[in-house]
Structures are given as C-alpha cells and as structure tokens.
C-alpha distance (Angstrom), angle and dihedral (degrees) to the residues before:
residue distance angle dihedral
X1 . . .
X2 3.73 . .
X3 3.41 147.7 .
X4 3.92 125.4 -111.1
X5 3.40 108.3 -157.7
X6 3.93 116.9 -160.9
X7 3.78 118.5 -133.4
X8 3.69 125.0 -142.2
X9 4.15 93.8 -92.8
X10 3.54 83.6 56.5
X11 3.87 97.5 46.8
X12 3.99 88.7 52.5
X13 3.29 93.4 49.2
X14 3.99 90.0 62.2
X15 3.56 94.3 39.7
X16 3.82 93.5 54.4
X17 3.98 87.6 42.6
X18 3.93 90.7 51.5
X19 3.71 97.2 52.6
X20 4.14 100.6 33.7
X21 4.22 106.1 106.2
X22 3.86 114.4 -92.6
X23 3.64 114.7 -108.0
X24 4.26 113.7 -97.4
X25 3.72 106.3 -126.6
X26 3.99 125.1 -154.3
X27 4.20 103.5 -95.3
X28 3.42 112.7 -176.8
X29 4.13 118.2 -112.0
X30 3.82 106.8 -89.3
X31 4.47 104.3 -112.3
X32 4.03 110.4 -101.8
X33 3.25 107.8 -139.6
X34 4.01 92.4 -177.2
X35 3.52 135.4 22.2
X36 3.82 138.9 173.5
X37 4.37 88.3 -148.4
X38 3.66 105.9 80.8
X39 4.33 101.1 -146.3
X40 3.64 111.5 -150.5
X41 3.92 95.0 -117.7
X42 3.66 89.0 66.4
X43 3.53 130.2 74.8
X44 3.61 112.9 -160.5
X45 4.03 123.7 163.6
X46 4.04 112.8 -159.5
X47 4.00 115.2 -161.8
X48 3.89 120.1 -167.8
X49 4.12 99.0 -128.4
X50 3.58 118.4 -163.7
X51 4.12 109.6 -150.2
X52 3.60 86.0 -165.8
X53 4.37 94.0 66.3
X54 3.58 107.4 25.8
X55 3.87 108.5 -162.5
X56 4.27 96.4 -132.0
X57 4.03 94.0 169.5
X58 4.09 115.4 60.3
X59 3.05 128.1 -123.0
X60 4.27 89.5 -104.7
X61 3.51 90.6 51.6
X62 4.24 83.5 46.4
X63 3.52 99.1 56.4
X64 4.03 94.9 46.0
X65 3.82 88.0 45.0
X66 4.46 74.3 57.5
X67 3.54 92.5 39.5
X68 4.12 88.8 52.3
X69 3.24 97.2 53.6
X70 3.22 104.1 46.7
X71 3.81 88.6 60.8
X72 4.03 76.4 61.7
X73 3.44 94.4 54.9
X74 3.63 97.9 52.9
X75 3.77 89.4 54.1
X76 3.45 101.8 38.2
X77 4.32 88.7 49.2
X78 4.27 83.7 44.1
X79 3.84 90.6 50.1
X80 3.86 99.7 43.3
X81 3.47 82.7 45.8
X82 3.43 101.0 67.1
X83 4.07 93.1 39.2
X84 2.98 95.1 56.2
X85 3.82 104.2 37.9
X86 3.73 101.2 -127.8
X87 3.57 149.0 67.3
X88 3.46 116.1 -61.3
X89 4.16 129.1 165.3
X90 3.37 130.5 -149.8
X91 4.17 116.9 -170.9
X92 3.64 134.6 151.9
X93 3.27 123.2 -118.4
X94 3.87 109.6 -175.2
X95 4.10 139.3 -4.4
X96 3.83 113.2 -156.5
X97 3.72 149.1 155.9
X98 3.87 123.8 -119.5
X99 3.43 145.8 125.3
X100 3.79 128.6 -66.2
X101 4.02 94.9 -120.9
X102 3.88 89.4 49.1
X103 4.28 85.6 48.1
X104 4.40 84.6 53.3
X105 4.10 90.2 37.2
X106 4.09 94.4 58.9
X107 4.10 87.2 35.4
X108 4.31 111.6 100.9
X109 3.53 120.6 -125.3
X110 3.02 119.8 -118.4
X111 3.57 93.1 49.1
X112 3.51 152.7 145.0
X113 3.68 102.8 -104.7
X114 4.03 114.5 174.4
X115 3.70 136.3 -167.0
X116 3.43 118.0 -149.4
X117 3.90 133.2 -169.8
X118 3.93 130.7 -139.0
X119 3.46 125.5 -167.0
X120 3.09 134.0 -134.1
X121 3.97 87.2 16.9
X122 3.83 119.0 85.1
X123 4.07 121.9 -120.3
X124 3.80 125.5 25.8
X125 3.81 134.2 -96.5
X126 3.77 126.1 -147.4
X127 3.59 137.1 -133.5
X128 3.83 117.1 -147.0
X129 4.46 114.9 -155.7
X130 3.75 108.3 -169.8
X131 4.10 108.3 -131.7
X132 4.38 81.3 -119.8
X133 3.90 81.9 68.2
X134 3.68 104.3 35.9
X135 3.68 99.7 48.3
X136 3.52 98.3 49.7
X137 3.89 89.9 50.9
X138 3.54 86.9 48.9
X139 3.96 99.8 56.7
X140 4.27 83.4 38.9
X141 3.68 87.0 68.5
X142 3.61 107.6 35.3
X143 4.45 84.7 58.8
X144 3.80 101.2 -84.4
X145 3.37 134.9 139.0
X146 3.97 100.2 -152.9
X147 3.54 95.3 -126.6
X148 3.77 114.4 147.9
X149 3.91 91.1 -0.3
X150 3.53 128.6 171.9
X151 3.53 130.2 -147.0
X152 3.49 109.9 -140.7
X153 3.86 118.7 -144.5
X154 4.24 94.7 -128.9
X155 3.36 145.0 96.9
X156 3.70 129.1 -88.5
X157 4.17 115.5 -81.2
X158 3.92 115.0 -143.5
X159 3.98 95.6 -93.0
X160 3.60 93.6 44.2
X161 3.82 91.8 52.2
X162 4.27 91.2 48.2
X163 4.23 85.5 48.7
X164 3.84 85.4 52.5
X165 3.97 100.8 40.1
X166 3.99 83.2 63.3
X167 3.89 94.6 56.7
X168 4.07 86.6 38.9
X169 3.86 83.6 54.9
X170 3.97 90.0 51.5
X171 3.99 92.6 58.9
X172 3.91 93.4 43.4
X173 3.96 82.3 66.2
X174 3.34 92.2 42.7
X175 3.49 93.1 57.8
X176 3.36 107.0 42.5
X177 4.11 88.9 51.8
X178 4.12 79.6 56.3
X179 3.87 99.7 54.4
X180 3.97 85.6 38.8
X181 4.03 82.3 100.9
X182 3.83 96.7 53.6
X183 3.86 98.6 36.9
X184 4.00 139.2 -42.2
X185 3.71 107.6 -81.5
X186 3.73 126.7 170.2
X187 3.94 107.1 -155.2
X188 3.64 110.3 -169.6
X189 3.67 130.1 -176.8
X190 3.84 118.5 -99.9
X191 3.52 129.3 -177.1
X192 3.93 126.4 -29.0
X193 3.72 123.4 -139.5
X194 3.73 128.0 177.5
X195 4.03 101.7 -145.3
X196 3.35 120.8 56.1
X197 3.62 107.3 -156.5
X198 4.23 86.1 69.9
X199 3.92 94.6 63.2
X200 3.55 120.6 65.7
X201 3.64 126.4 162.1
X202 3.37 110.5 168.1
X203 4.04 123.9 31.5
X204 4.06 112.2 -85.8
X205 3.91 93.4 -105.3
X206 3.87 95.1 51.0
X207 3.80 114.7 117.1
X208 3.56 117.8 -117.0
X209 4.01 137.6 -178.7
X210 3.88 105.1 -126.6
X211 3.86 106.3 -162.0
X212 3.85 103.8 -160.8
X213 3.96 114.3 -158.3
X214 3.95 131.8 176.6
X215 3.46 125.3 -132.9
X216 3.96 123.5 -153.3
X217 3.53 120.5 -172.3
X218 4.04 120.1 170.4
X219 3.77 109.7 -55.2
X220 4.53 86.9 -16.3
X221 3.95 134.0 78.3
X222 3.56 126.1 159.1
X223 4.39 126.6 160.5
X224 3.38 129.9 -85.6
X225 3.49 118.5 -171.1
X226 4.10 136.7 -155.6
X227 4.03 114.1 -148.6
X228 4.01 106.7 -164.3
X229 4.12 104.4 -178.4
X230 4.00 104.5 -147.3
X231 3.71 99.8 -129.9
X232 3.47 73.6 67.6
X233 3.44 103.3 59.3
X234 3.65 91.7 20.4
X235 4.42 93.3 111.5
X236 4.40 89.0 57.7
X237 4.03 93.9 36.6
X238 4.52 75.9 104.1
X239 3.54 87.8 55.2
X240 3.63 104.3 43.6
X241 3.92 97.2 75.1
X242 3.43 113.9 120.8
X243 3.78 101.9 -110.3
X244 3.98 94.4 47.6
X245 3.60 89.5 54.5
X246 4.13 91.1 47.0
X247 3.75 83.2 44.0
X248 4.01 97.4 50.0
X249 3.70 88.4 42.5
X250 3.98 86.9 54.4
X251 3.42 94.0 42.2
X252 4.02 91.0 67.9
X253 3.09 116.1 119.2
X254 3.98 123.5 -133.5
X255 3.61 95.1 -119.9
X256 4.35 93.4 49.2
X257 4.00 77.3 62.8
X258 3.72 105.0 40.0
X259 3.94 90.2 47.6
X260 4.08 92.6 48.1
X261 4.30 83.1 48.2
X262 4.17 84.2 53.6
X263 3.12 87.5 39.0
X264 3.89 101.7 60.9
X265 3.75 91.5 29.0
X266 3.98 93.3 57.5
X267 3.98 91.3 78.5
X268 3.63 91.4 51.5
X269 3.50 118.2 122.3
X270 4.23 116.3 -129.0
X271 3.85 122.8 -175.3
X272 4.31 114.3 -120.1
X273 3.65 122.2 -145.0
X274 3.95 132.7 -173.7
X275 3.80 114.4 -157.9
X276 3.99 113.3 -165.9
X277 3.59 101.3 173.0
X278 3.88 141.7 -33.6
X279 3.39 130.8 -147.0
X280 4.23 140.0 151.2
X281 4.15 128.3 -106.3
X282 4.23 123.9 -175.3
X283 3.81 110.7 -107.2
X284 3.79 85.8 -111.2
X285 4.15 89.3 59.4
X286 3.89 83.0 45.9
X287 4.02 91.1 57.8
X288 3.65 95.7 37.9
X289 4.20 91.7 51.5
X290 4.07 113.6 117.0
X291 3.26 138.4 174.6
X292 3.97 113.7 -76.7
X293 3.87 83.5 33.3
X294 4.13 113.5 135.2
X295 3.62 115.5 -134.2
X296 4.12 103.4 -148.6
X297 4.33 120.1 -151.4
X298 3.56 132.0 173.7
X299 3.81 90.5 -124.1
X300 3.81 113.7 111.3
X301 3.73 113.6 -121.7
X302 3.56 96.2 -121.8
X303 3.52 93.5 46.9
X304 4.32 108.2 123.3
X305 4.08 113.2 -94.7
X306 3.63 109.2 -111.6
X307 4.47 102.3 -127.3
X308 3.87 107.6 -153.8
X309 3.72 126.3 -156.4
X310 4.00 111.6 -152.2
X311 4.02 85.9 -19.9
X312 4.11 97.5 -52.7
X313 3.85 109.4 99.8
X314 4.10 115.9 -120.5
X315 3.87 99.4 171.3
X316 4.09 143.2 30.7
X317 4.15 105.6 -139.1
X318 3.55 136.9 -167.9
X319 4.27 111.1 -131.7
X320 3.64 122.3 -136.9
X321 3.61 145.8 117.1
X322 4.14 131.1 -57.7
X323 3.60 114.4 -177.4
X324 3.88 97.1 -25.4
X325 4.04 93.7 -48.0
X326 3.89 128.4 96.5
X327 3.90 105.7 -93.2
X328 4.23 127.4 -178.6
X329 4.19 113.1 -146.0
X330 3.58 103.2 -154.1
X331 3.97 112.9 -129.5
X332 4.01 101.4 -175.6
X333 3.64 139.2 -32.5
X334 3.80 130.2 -99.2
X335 3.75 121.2 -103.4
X336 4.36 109.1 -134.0
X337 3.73 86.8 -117.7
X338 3.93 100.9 47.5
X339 3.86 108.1 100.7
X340 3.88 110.4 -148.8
X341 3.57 118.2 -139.7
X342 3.79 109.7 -141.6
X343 3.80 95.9 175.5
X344 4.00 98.2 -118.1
X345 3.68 92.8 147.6
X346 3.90 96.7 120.0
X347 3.56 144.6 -39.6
C-alpha cells in the first residue's frame, strides 16, 4: 500500500480550512417558562398569596355570608327597635377572613365577649358587643336618655349582665330567622366573658369569617362583631354560594312564611271588650247620677253582647256566669260589613 504524500497547495488548503469561522446554524429559541415582560399574546394573572391566611371560603360564598347577615341586621335593628322604644340601626360594615388571634387582637378589653352555640353544627362561634354599644343600651333600659354618658372602662356587674342577656337573646332570634334559608339552626347564647384573650375556641391559626357590623343608637354607635370559625361552617360552605341561597330563598313556599308570621303573632297580646248597650245622657243627668240610679237603653236585655277585639267587634256573646265569675259564650262571629246596632239612639 502506498503513501500519498500531500504537497504544499494541499497543505494550505487545510490550514486555511482549519482556521476559517464555522458556519452558525439555525437553533431553535430555548422555551421560557417564566418571565418578568408580560408579551401581549399571553395572558397571565399574578395574585400576591399569603401562606400565612389562606382564604378557604370564596369570594361567592363571601358575599352571601354578607348578604345573610344583613338580613340579620335588619331584624335584629327592627327588634331592638321596638324594645327599646327608639331608633336603633343595625348595618354591616365589612365580611373578611383572618385568623382567630388577629379576631381577639383588634377585640377591646373590657368587653362583651359572647359564646354562642349552634346546633346541629360542631364548635361554637362568638359574638363580640363593644362597651360604646352596651352601655348605652344599658342606661336606655334602666329610664335614661344617654345624654352626657360615660362609658366606664369595667366589666359588667350582675344586673347589668341580666339587662344585657335579654338584648343578647333578641339577636339569637334574629339569627336563627337569617340562616332559616341555608338550614335550621338554633344559636343560643353561651357563656359571657369580658377579656378576650381567656376564651379560645378554635386554635390561634384557624381561619375564621369575622362579620363586622355597626350599631347606632340615638346620639351613640360603636362595633359589634360576629366571629364564625370555618370548621364550623365547613359542612354548608356547598350551600352558601350565592345562587343556592337565592334559590333556597325562592324555593319557600308561601305557607313556610305565613305559618312563621302566625307563628310570631300567636304570643301577641290583644285587648277584649264587651259592649252591652250604648246610649246618650245631658251633662246635667251626668252630674245629677248616684248610686242606685238606673241607666235606661233601647237595647233589649236579651239582645247578644257585642265582644270587641282592639275596639272593632269580632263576635256576638251571650253573658252569664262560669264558676262564680262573669263569663261571655260566643254564638258567631261578625262579618266586616255587618253594622251592629247597639241601641245608642237616646236616653
């Protein structure tokens, strides 16, 4: 075999091929995964999440949580309302998530700090009455007129705690009617406690829904604040969307209402009246009546008594005697349009 033996041309022609640039071929552009530069063709949202307070409840199931409880403030401002003969608003201010030791950090202390339970859910929630609130209530009830208050920096006494336990009773009502639409809770108060920081029922990192309302009374206001843990509420968070609760609302039926109206109106207290007769005497007969004197009408005496509910009569009676007292035996009831003669046409 021989061998080829390269001539100077040939050794050039390496040398000039060894140290000529090599040729840049197309690579393809390596895939970014992440940029800071947001390109128009790409839609990307970024949300600051805190690790720390985990939002667990949406932001649907937030803003019926709201929409709840403002249903409850209505009735609970309504109710206290009437106890207390005057004016008294109820709004809420904010619904948020947080932690339970930020909830007991922004609470005052001294306060009114309440436990409340829930059947048939597990765990307790609390209901927090700012001392600008309770007070004020307070000297409503016992005759005052809160003018020139002050709003001592103490716990409850004894009486002031019973006085307060009756208002406390008035929102428990309130908010059951409210979650009536979700599911039938009973909330009952618990026990009271005026510092915060020695009730704790859930651990310090558990989220809870704070419901913040304001309460107006006269020339006062001050907060009062609902804590709902979510463990909780945790079994309904499904049914707290916004459309299920429109939709269970809805879903009502006329006679669930009308029987909850009967039912509140059945303790109400009505005034009875029995009419005999009527008739008209001078102002001189009036002066010269004494006792023995006869009092003449031109109603028969066996005529029916007419019985009168808050001065319109209902029924025609008969009058005798029950057991040695006076006693009416209703025969039938009065039609609106039936006019009852009661023979007042003179003396």
């Amino acid at each position: 075999m021989g061998t080829e033996v390269l001539n100077q041309s040939d050794i050039d022609a390496l040398l000039n091929a060894a140290s000529a640039p090599a040729p840049v071929s197309a690579e393809a552009p390596p895939t970014q995964i992440f940029s800071r530069a947001r390109r128009d063709r790409e839609r990307i949202e970024i949300e600051a999440y805190d690790f720390k307070r985990p939002e667990r409840i949406s932001k649907d199931q937030m803003r019926a949580l709201r929409m709840l409880h403002e249903t409850f403030a209505r009735n609970f401002g309504a109710s206290l309302s009437g106890h207390l003969r005057t004016i008294v608003e109820v709004t809420i201010r904010d619904a948020s998530q947080k932690t339970y030791s930020e909830f007991v950090s922004e609470s005052e202390n001294p306060t009114s700090f309440n436990l409340i339970r829930c059947p048939p859910l597990e765990g307790q929630i609390c209901l927090d009455v700012s001392p600008l609130v309770i007070f004020p209530i307070i000297d409503r009830l016992l005759g005052g007129s809160n003018k020139d208050l002050f709003v001592p920096r103490r716990p409850m006494t004894l009486i002031e705690t019973r006085l307060i336990q009756r208002i406390l009773h008035r929102a428990m009502a309130a908010l059951t009617e409210a979650w009536q639409g979700i599911r039938r809770i009973e909330f009952a108060l618990g026990e009271m406690e005026s510092n915060p920081q020695l009730v704790q029922i859930v651990p310090p990192n558990e989220v809870v829904v704070v419901v913040d309302f304001e309460v107006k009374l006269m020339n006062r206001g001050g907060r009062m604040r609902l804590c709902i843990p979510y463990n909780s509420i945790e079994p309904l968070v499904e049914d707290l969307s916004a459309q299920s609760w429109f939709v269970s609302g809805r879903s009502a039926s006329g006679s669930d209402a009308a029987d909850r109206i009967a039912s509140g109106l059945s303790a109400a207290r009505v005034e009875l009246e029995a009419t005999l007769a009527t008739t008209t005497i001078s102002m001189r007969e009036l002066r010269g009546l004494e006792v023995g004197d006869l009092i003449v009408t031109q109603r028969p005496a066996k005529s029916p008594v007419v019985l009168g509910v808050e001065g319109r009569p209902k029924f025609l009676a008969e009058l005798g005697q029950m057991r040695g007292n006076r006693a009416l035996r209703v025969v039938r009831s009065v039609a609106p349009t039936e006019r009852v003669d009661l023979g007042g046409a003179g003396a």
